[in-house]
N, C-alpha and C positions, 0 to 999 in steps of 0.2 A: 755704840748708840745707847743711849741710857732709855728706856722703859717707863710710860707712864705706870705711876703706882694707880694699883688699882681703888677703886671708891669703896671706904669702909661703909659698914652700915650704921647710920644714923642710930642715936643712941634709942628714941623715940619715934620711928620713923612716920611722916604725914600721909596721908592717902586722900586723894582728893575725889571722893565719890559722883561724879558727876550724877548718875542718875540711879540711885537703890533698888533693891527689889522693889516692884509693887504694893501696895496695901500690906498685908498683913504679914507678909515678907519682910520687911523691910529691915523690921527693929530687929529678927535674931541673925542676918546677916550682917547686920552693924554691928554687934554685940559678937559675934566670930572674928569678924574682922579685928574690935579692940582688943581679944582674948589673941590673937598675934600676935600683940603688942604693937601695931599698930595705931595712929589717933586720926581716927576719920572726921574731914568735913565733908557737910553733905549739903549737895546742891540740892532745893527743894522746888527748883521751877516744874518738875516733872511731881509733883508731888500733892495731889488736886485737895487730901481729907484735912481740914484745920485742925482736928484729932491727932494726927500722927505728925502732922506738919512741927506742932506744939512739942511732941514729947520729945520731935527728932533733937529740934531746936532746946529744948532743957539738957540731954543727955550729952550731945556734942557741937561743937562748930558747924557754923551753917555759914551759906550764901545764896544767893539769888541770881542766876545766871543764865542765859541761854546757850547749851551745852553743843546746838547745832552751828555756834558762830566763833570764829579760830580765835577771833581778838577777845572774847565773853574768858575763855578759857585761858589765853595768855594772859589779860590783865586779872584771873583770879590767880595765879602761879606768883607772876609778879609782884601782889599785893603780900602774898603770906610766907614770902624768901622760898618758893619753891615748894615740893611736893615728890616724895621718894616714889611714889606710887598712882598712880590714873585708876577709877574701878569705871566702866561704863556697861549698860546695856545694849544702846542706842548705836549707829552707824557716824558716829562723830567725825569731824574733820580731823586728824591729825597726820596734816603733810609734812614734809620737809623743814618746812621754813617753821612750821607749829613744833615740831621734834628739836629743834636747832636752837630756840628760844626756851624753850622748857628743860632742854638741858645745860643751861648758861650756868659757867661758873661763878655768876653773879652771886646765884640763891645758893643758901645754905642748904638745900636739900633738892640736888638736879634731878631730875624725873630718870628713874631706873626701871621702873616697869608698868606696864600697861595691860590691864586685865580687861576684857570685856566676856559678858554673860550670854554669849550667842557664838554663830560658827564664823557668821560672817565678819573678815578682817579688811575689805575691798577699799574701807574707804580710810584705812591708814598706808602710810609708804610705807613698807615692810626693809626696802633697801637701806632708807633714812635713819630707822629705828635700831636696825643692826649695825651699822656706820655710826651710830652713837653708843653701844654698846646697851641698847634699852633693847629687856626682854618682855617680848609679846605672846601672853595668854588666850585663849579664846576655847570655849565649852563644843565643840563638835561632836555631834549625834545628840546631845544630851535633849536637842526638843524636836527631835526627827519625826517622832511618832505624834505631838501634836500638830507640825506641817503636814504631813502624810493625810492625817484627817480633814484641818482645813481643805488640801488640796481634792478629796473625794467629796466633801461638800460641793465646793467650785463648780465640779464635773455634775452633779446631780441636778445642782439649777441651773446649769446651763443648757443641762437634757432636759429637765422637767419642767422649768421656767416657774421654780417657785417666786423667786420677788417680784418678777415680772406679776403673776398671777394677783399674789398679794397686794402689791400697789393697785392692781385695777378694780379689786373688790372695796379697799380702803376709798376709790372715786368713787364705788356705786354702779361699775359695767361688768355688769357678771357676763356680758357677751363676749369682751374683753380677754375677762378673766378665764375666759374655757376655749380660747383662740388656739390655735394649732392642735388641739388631740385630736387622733392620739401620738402622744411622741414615744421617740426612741430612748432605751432606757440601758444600764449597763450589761444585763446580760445578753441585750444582743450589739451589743460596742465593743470594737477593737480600740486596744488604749495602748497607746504609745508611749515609753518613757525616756527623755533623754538624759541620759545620765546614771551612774551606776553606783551613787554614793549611799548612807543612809537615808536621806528621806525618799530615795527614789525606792530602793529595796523596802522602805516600811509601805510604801503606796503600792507596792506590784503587792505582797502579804492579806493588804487588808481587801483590794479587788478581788482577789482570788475566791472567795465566799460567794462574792456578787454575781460571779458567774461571766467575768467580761475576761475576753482574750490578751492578753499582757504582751507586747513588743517591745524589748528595750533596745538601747542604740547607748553603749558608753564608750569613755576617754580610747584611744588607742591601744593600751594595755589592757582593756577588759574582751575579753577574748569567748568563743562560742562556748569553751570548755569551762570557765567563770562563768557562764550564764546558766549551765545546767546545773549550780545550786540555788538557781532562782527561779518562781513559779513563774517563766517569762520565757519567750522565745528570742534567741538574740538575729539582730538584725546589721549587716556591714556598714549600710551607710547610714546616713540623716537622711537621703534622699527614700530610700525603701521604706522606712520609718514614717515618715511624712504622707507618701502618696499611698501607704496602703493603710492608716489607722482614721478610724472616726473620732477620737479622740490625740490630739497631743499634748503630754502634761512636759512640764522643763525642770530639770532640776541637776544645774550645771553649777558651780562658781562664778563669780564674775572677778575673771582675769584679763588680759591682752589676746589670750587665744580664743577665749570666748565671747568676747566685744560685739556685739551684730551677728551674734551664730545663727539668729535668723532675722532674715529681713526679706525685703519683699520678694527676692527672687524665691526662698523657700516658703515663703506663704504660698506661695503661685503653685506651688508642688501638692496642697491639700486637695482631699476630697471635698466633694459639692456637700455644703451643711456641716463641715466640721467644724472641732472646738479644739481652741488654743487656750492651754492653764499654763500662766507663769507663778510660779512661785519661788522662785529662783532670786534675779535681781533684773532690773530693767534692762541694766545694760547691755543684757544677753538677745533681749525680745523689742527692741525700740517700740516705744507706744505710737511713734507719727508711722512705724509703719501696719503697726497693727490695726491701726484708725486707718490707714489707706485702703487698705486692702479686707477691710468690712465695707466699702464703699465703691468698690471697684465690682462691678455686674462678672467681672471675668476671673475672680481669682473665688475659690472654692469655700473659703471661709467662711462661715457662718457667725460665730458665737466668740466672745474673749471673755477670759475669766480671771482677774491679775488680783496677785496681794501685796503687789511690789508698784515702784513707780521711782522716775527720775527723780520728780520734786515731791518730798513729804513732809510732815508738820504741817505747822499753822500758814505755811505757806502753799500746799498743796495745789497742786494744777496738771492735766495731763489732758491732753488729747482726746483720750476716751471718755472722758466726762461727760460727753455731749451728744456721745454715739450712743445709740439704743441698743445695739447688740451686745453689750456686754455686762458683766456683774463685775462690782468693784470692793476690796476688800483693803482697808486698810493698815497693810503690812502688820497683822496678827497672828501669822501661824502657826509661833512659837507661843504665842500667852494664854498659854492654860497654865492653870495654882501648879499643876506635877510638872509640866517643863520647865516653868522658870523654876520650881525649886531643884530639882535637878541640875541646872543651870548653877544655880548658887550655890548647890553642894558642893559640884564637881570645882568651878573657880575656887572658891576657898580651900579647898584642899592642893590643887596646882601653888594658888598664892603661899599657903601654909611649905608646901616644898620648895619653892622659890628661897626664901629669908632662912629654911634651914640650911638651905645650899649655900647660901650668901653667907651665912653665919661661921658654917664651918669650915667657907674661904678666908675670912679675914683671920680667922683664930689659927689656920696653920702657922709653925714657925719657918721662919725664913731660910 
């Protein structure tokens, strides 16, 4: 049976950056990327300063795209014979049928690898992408500790009702604005963690100060003996988890196993007044049922506090939008200046060992 030869590396290889660092980021992650020798185009719809917009567009190839739509992304591949390379930040579509097209032998440069500047990979087929022989990058841990923070903010206004408070003094109801004290605050909360990853371990680190009791509950393999290098007590189920914390924070994956890990029946499980922080991915915490069961007299829940959501972008919509008990953040956990530059460190340097690998496959002799 004769053997596909393998794909040499482009003499100049393209990278198609769908979305850059941020602001002031932007330009020396473009300028590593070309000291690769790679030749970046850079999509500039994420890209709001007419200052950087201007220079991106002098220094290299640009376009104008919407990075959240499979055919925006196809017909940018198709228009410039391909792209060795995908850099994205963002939870982009690339399924199957997007993987399958972007590696057509049509283009002079099939899509071989796909770097994204965050951990989450959920909303690529990972199957498709290795079935094509394209390898997928992604920065894990690298903005742990800025989630961790957002996610004890989350917790603080949902105990202390700062924007609630806020918006009632910006109408002029200072009655309003001093409704429910005194409240509960973290060191006397029992905070629950599901999951045992890094943003879950920077969030049990940074409570630990605070004074609040830490319960984790992680994957099958994290064990009581794993949890005594953590300032946390471990817990067997989800269920012990659930009915015994004032606090539940999430911070799972979003895979097949974790699909609906909670929904109405374990909302049902909370204490009277409690608070649910996703910061994880939707798909793990459905919003229709987190909206039910803020609306249900009989289910324990009090408060939600999300940084994630099904629909996001300019198209955003959920559920909870409408519901008063909750605080709404829009999926920023990871964007502080030290995450993402961590983020772009750690990628470029992965991309940087990638193409030496690549390099010194094709240069073996036969």
């Amino acid at each position: 049976m004769r053997t596909a030869e393998p794909r040499k590396r482009p003499a100049h290889p393209r990278v198609l950056v769908i979305d850059p660092a941020p602001g002031e980021l932007a330009i020396p992650e473009l300028e590593a990327l070309a000291a690769l020798g790679l030749a970046p185009t850079v999509n500039l719809r994420r890209v709001a300063d007419p200052k950087l917009r201007s220079e991106i567009s002098r220094r290299w190839d640009s376009i104008d795209i919407d990075g959240f739509r499979a055919d925006d992304i196809v017909t940018a591949f198709d228009g410039h014979g391909g792209y060795d390379a995908l850099k994205c930040r963002a939870g982009i579509p690339l399924t199957c049928d997007v993987f399958e097209r972007l590696t057509a032998n049509t283009h002079d440069q099939p899509l071989r690898l796909v770097a994204k500047a965050a951990s989450g990979v959920d909303s690529f087929d990972l199957d498709a992408a290795a079935d094509r022989g394209i390898t997928v990058l992604s920065t894990p841990g690298a903005n742990a500790g800025a989630v961790a923070e957002l996610t004890i903010g989350l917790m603080l206004d949902a105990l202390r009702g700062i924007s609630t408070r806020d918006a009632a003094l910006r109408a002029g109801d200072w009655s309003a604005a001093i409704g429910g004290i005194p409240v509960r605050s973290l060191v006397d909360s029992r905070v629950g963690l599901i999951g045992n990853g890094a943003i879950a371990r920077e969030v049990a680190a940074r409570l630990r100060p605070c004074g609040a009791e830490i319960w984790v509950h992680g994957s099958p393999r994290f064990t009581a003996r794993d949890a005594e290098r953590w300032p946390a007590r471990w817990t067997a189920t989800l269920r012990e988890l659930m009915t015994g914390c004032d606090i539940v924070s999430v911070h799972v994956p979003s895979t097949a196993a974790t699909a609906g890990l909670i929904g109405a029946r374990e909302l049902r499980w909370m204490k009277p007044g409690s608070i649910l922080v996703n910061t994880s991915r939707a798909q793990v915490v459905p919003e229709d049922a987190l909206d039910a069961a803020l609306r249900d007299p009989d289910c324990g829940l009090g408060h939600v506090a999300v940084d994630v959501f099904a629909t996001e972008g300019t198209e955003f919509a959920s559920p909870l939008a409408s519901n008063p008990h909750t605080t709404l953040s829009p999926h920023v956990g990871g964007m502080t200046v030290e995450a993402m530059k961590a983020s772009s460190a750690q990628l470029l340097t992965a991309i940087s060992r990638f193409y030496q690998s690549a390099a010194e496959f094709t240069a073996r002799p036969d």
